[in-house]
Wavefront OBJ file of the C-alpha trace (Angstrom):
o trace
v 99.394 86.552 134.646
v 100.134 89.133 131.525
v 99.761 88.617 128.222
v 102.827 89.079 125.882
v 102.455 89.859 121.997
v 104.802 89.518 118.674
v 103.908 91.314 115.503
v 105.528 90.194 112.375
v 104.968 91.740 108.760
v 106.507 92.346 105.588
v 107.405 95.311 106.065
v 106.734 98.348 103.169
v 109.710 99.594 102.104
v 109.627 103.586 102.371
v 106.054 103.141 103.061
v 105.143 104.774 106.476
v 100.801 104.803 105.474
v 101.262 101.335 104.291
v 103.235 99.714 107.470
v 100.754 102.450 109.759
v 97.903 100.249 108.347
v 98.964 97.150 108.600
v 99.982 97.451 112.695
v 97.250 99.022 113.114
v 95.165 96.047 111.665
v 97.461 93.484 114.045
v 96.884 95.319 117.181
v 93.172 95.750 116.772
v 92.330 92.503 118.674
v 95.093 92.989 121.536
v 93.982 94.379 125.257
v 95.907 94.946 127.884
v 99.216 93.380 126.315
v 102.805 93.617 126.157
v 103.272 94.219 122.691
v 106.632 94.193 120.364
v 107.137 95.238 117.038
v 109.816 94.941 114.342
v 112.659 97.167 114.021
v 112.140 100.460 111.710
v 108.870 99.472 111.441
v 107.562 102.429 110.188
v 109.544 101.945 106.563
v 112.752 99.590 106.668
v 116.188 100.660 105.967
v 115.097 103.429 103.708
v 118.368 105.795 104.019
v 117.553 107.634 101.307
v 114.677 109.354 102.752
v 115.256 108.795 106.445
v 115.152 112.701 107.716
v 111.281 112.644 106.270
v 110.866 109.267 107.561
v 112.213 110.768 110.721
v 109.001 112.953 110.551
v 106.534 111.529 109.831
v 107.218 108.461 111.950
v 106.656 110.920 115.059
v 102.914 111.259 114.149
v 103.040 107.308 113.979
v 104.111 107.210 117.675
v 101.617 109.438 118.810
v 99.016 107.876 117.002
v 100.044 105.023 119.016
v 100.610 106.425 122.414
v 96.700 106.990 121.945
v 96.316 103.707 121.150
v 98.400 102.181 124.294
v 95.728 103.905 126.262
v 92.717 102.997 125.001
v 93.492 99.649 124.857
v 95.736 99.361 128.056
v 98.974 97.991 125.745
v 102.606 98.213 126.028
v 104.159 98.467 122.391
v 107.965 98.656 122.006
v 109.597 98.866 118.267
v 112.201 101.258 116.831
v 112.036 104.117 114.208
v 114.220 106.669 112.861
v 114.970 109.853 114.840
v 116.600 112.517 114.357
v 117.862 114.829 117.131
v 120.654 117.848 116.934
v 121.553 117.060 113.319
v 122.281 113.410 113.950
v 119.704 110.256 113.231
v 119.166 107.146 115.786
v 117.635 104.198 115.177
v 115.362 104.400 118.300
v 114.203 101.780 120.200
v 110.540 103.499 122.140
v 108.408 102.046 125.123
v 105.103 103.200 125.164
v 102.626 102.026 128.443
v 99.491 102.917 128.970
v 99.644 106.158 127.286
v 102.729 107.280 128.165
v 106.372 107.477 126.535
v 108.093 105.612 129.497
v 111.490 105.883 127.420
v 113.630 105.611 124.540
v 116.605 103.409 123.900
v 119.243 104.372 120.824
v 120.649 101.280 119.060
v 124.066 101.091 120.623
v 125.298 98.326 118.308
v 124.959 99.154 114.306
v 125.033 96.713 111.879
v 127.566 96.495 108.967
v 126.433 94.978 106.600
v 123.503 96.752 106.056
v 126.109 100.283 106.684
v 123.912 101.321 109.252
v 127.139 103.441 111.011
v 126.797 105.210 107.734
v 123.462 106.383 108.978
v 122.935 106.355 112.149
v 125.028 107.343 115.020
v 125.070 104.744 118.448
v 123.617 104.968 121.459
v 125.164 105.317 124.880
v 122.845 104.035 127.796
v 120.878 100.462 128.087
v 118.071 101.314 130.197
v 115.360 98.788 131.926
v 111.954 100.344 131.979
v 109.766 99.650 134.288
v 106.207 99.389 132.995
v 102.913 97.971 134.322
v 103.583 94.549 132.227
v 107.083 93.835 134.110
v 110.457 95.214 133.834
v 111.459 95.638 130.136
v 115.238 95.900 128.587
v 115.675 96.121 124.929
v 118.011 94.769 122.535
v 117.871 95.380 118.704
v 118.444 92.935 116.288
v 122.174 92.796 115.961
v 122.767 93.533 119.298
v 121.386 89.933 120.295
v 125.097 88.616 119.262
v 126.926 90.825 122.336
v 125.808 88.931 125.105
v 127.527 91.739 127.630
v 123.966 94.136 127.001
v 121.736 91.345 127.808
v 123.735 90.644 130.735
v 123.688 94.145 131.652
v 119.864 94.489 131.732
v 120.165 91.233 133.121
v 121.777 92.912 136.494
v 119.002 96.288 136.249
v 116.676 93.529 136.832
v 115.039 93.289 133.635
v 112.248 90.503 133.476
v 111.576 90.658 129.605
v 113.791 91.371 126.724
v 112.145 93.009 123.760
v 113.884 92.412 120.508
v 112.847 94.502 117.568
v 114.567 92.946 114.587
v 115.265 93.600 111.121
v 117.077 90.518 110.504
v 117.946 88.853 107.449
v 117.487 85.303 105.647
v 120.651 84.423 105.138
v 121.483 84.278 108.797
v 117.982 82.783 110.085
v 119.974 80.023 112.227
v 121.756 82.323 113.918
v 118.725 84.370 114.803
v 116.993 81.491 116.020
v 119.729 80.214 117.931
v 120.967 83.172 119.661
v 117.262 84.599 120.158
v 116.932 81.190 122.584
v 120.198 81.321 124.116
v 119.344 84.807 125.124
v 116.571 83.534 127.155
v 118.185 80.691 129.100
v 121.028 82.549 129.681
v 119.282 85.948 130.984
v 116.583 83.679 132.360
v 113.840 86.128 131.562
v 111.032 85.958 128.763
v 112.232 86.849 125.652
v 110.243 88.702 122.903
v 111.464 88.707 119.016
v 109.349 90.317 116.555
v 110.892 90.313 113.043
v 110.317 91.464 109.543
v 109.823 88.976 106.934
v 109.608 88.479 102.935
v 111.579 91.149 100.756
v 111.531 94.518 101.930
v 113.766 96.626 99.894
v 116.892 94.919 98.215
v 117.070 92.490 101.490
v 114.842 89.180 102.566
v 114.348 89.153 106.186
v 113.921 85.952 108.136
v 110.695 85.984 110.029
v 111.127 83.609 113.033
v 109.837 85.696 115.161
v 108.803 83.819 118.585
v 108.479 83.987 122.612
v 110.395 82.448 124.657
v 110.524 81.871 128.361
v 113.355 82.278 131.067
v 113.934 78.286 130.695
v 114.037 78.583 126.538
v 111.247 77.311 125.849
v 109.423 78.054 122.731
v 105.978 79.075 123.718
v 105.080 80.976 120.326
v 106.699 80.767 116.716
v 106.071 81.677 113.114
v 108.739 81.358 110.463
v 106.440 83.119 107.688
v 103.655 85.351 106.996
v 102.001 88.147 108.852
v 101.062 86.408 112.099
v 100.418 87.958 115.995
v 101.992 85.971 118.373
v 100.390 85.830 122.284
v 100.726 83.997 125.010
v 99.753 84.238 129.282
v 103.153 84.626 130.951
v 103.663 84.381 135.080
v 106.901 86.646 135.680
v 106.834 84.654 139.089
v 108.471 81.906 136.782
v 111.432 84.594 136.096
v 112.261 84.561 140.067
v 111.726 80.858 140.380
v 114.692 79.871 137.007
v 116.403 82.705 139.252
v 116.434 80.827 142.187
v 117.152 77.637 140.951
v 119.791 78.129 139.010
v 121.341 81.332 140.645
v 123.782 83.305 138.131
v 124.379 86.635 139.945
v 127.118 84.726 142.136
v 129.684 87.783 142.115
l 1 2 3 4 5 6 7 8 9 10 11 12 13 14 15 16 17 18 19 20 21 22 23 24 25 26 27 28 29 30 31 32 33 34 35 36 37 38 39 40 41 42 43 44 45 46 47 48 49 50 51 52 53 54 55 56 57 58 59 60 61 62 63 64 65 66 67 68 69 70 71 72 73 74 75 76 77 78 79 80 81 82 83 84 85 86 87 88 89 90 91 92 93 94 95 96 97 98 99 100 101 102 103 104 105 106 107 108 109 110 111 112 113 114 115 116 117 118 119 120 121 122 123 124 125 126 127 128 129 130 131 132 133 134 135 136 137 138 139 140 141 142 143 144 145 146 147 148 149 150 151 152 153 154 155 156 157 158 159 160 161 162 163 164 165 166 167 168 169 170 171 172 173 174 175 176 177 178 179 180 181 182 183 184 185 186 187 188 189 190 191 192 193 194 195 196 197 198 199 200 201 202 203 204 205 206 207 208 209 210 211 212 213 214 215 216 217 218 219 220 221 222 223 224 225 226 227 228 229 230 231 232 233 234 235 236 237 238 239 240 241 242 243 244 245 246 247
């Protein structure tokens, strides 16, 4: 058995001490745990001052790489990067006290004019980690079912899913977020912003689900840490009963 987590907040807009403080309080009570945060975590969609976001969220991550090895965690969220002149919204997997990878957002969101911002990633990695096999999707991307697949086939067990996602469109998260599970047949992890952070309201919803759909943690509102005991033996089992890779 592992233990899987979901952090949700409202996240502080611009704020990188603020939202540092307040994961830090919702991780102090997890051990050895698969952990997943929401998406730009360290300060929302702040564009105007993403280059010094960009900064100072690196000394977040390390802070937190420490903490992944003290207390034996996995923690997976995204921030803002910038590399050769150009800034990503990064997806990171820590383990253990180790950067196991990063993961660029390959699918950017228009509405919020995110492809004004940032620039796309290219490669949809599954990293292995001592809590199971791990693929990533972020936020938007949970409406092209073609990445999920793809991780799908690198044999990804769990899909993290560090969202930003708004209020307006809280059916859709909640409805896709499950569909993702059943039809990827693997847990699935959402961790979501909610409340007003900056001129948007974000939905909350966050919730776990597992390779059948089923909801094994929610919360709609409020700071909350989901966690639940997870047996990735059930991934093979869906897998063999109701076999999809068929080509």
């Amino acid at each position: 058995m592992i233990k899987l987590a979901v952090l949700q907040w409202q996240i502080a807009f611009g704020n990188i001490q603020e939202n540092r403080k307040r994961v830090l309080e919702l991780l102090s009570p997890l051990e050895d745990s698969l952990v997943v945060l929401p998406e730009m975590f360290p300060c929302g969609f702040d564009y105007d001052n993403l280059k010094n976001h960009a900064k100072e969220s690196q000394k977040l991550l390390e802070e937190l790489r420490e903490l992944s090895k003290e207390k034996r965690l996995t923690l997976i969220g995204t921030y803002p990067e910038e590399r050769e002149g150009k800034l990503f919204n990064t997806a990171f997997v820590l383990s253990d006290g180790l950067l196991v990878g990063k993961r660029d957002k390959i699918k950017l969101f228009p509405l919020y004019r995110e492809g004004e911002h940032f620039s796309p990633g290219q490669e949809n990695p599954v990293f292995e980690t001592r809590h199971g096999k791990v693929g990533v999707l972020v936020c938007f991307e949970l409406r092209f079912p073609n990445l999920g697949w793809e991780l799908r086939k690198k044999g990804a067990q769990i899909i993290a899913v560090p969202s930003l996602w708004g209020a307006k469109r809280k059916e859709h998260l909640k409805v896709l977020s499950q569909a993702r599970a059943v039809e990827l047949q693997s847990y699935l992890l959402l961790s979501n912003g909610w409340g007003r952070t900056g001129e948007e309201e974000y939905a909350g919803n966050s919730a776990i689900y597992d390779p059948w759909g089923n909801t094994l943690a929610f919360s709609e509102v409020g700071d909350s840490v989901l966690l639940v005991y997870a047996d990735l033996k059930k991934v093979e089992a869906v897998r063999r009963l109701i076999p999809l890779d068929t080509d």
